[in-house]
C-alpha positions, 0 to 999 in steps of 0.5 A: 848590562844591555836591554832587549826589546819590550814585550806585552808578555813574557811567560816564566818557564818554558815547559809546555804549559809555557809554550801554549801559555806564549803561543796562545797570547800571541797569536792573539796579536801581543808580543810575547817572549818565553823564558827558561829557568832550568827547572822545566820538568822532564818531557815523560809519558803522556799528557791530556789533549790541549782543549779545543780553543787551544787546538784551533788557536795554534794549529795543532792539526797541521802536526798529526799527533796521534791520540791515545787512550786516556789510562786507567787508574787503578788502586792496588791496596786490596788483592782486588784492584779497583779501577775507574776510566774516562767513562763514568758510566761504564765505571759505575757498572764496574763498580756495582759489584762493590756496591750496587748504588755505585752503578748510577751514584758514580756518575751523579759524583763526576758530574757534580762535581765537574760543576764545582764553583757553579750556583747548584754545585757543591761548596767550592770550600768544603773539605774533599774528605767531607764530599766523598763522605757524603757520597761514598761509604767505601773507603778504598773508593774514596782513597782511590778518589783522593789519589786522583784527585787530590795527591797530585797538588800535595792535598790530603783532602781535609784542607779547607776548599780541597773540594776544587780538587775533585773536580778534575775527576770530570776532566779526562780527555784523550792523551796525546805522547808528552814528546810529540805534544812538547815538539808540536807546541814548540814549532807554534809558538815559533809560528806564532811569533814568540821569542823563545830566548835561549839565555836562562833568566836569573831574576824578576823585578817591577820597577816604578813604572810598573814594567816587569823586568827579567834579568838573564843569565848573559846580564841581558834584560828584558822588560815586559807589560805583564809577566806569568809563570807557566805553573806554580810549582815553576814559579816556586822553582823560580823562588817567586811569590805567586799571586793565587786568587785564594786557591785552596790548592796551592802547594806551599811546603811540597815538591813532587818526586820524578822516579825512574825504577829500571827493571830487568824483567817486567812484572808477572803480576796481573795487575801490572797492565798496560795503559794503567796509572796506579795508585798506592795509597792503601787509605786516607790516613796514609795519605795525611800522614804523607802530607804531615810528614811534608810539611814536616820537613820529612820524608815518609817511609811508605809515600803514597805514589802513582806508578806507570810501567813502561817496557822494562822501566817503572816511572813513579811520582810521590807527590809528598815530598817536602821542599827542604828537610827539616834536621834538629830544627834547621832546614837544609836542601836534598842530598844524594843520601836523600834521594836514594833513601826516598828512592828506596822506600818507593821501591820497596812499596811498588814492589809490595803492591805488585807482589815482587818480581820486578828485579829492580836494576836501577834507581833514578830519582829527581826532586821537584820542577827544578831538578838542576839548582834545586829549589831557591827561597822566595824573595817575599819583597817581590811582587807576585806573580799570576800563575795558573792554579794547579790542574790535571791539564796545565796546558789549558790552565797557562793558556787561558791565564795569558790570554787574560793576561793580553786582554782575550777573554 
C-alpha cells in the first residue's frame, strides 16, 4: 500500500456540494483533495444559486450560467391547488382568498422564521407542528409548509427542534440548471488547485497523531489534517459516524427515493404546469405515518412525495424511506421487488393527484445517495465525521463547513 501526498483538507464525496466545499477551502490557500464514493446522487433538475461569498470566492461568472425562475410549490390534495413561490408577498395576496389574515400573516411567518436561532426569533427547539399551529389554522397550508420544509430531511414536524426546518421557507433564491451548475464547479475546483482523484475511497480512519487517513480502492492512501463529507446523507452512504453539533435534522433511519415516471403523453390536467414542484402529502398525519412506517423498516403505501414534469418524464423523490427494511424482525438491503413495489405505489399517487392520463410507460427507481453498493452500516468505533447539516442548499452549507474547517471564517 503506497501513500499519497498530505493534505489540509480532504472532502468525502464529490457531488456539488463537494466540489464548492474543496473549491472554496482552497482558494482559500489550503490544500485540498476531493474523494468520490460512488454514491454521488444523480445530477437532475435544477438547484438554488450558490449564495454570493461562493459565487465570488470561485468565479463563477466566468461560466455564463443562465438563471431560472425558482419553481412553484404546489400542493394538489384539494381539487383547488394551493401554491406559494419565492415572493411572500405575493403569496399572501394568493393566499388571501382562503383566508383574508393570511395576506399580511404569510409574510410575517417567512420572516420570522428566517430568523431562527436569532435572540428574537422563534425557539430553534420547538416542534414545527407547534409553530405552524400557532400560526396557521388551515390545515392543508400547514401540510403545504411541512412538505416543504420538513419532508425533505425525513421530519414529520413533532421532533423536537423540527422548528430549524422551517427555516428554509426564507430561503428561495433563483436556480440555476443542476448540470450546467455541477460542470461549472468542476472546472473551479481544478482551477482552484484541488486534486480531484479518480481512485474511489474505501475507508477512513484517525491515527494517533490525529492525521485522517482515507484509504482508496487501488490500496493507495491519503492522509489529511481534516476531513468532511459533502452531506450527511454521503457520509451515512459512506457508513460514517457524522459529527452533528446537536442538529435536530439529522436523518438516522431514512434514505430518500430518486424516481423516474416515463410517460407517453404528458398530462392534460391543469395542475400539471410547468416550473411547478408539487407536493402530495394530502395532511400531517399521512406525513407522520410516513416517517413511522420508516422508522419502521417499512414502506408506505401511499408515500408522501414532490414530483416535477419535465417533457414527457415525471421525476419524484419520497423522501420516507427506510435505510434497510425490517422482515419478521431481521433487517435486510432493498431488492428489486422492492423498489418496483415503491415504484408502484408512487405511481399510483401522481396518478390520483393529477386525475390520470399520464399513460405511465416505465418505472425507474433508485434508493438513497449510494444508489450503487446500497447503503453500508456505520462503523460506531470511528471517529465522526463534520458534515454539513441538512439544508435546501447544500452547496452553500459544505462551502461554509470547509472554510471553518481551513480556518475561513
Amino acid at each position: 500500500m503506497t501513500a499519497r501526498s498530505k493534505f489540509d483538507l480532504v472532502v468525502i464525496g464529490a457531488d456539488m456540494a463537494g466540489l464548492a466545499a474543496a473549491g472554496c477551502a482552497a482558494r482559500r490557500g489550503a490544500q485540498t483533495a476531493l474523494l468520490r464514493t460512488g454514491g454521488e446522487a444523480p445530477v437532475e433538475g435544477a438547484v438554488a444559486e450558490p449564495p454570493n461569498a461562493v459565487w465570488r470566492l470561485l468565479d463563477l461568472q466566468q461560466y455564463d450560467l443562465k438563471f431560472e425562475a425558482p419553481p412553484v410549490h404546489a400542493s394538489i390534495a384539494e381539487k383547488r391547488p394551493l401554491a406559494t413561490s419565492d415572493d411572500p408577498v405575493r403569496d399572501g395576496r394568493a393566499l388571501a382568498s382562503r383566508e383574508s389574515a393570511l395576506e399580511h400573516l404569510w409574510p410575517s411567518f417567512i420572516a420570522d422564521m428566517g430568523r431562527i436561532g436569532a435572540a428574537d426569533a422563534v425557539d430553534r427547539y420547538l416542534s414545527a407542528n407547534a409553530v405552524l399551529d400557532d400560526y396557521f389554522a388551515d390545515e392543508m397550508l400547514k401540510t403545504h409548509a411541512l412538505s416543504l420544509c420538513a419532508a425533505p430531511f425525513g421530519l414529520a414536524g413533532d421532533e423536537a427542534g423540527s422548528a430549524q426546518a422551517l427555516g428554509v421557507a426564507a430561503a428561495a433564491r433563483r436556480v440555476i440548471p443542476a448540470q450546467a451548475l455541477h460542470g461549472a464547479l468542476l472546472r473551479a475546483a481544478e482551477a482552484a488547485g484541488v486534486e480531484i482523484v479518480r481512485e474511489k475511497a474505501e475507508a477512513l480512519s484517525r491515527s494517533e497523531n490525529k492525521l485522517w487517513k482515507a484509504t482508496l480502492d487501488g490500496g493507495e492512501e491519503i492522509r489529511a489534517k481534516s476531513v468532511m463529507a459533502s452531506s450527511a446523507l454521503i457520509a451515512e452512504a459512506f457508513g460514517l459516524r457524522i459529527e452533528t453539533g446537536g442538529s435536530p435534522l439529522l436523518r438516522r433511519q431514512g434514505v430518500e427515493a430518486f424516481i423516474r415516471l416515463r410517460i407517453e403523453k404528458a398530462p392534460k390536467s391543469a395542475l400539471a404546469r410547468k416550473n411547478a414542484v408539487f407536493f402530495t402529502a394530502p395532511d400531517r398525519a399521512a406525513i407522520r405515518r410516513a416517517r413511522d412506517a420508516m422508522i419502521a423498516g417499512e414502506i408506505d403505501e401511499e408515500p408522501p412525495l414532490t414530483f416535477e414534469i419535465v417533457g414527457r418524464e415525471i421525476i419524484a423523490r419520497a423522501p420516507y424511506c427506510p435505510a434497510r427494511l425490517v422482515e419478521n424482525g431481521e433487517e435486510r438491503e432493498w431488492s428489486g421487488q422492492d423498489r418496483q413495489i415503491l415504484g408502484r405505489h408512487a405511481a399510483s399517487v401522481i396518478e390520483k393527484r393529477l386525475g390520470g392520463g399520464a399513460s405511465l410507460r416505465e418505472i425507474e427507481v433508485l434508493i438513497g445517495p449510494d444508489v450503487g453498493a446500497g447503503l453500508r452500516r456505520r462503523d460506531f468505533d470511528a471517529p465522526a465525521v463534520p458534515a454539513p447539516p441538512p439544508s435546501k442548499d447544500p452547496v452553500a452549507a459544505a462551502a461554509a463547513l470547509a472554510l471553518e474547517l481551513t480556518g475561513d471564517e
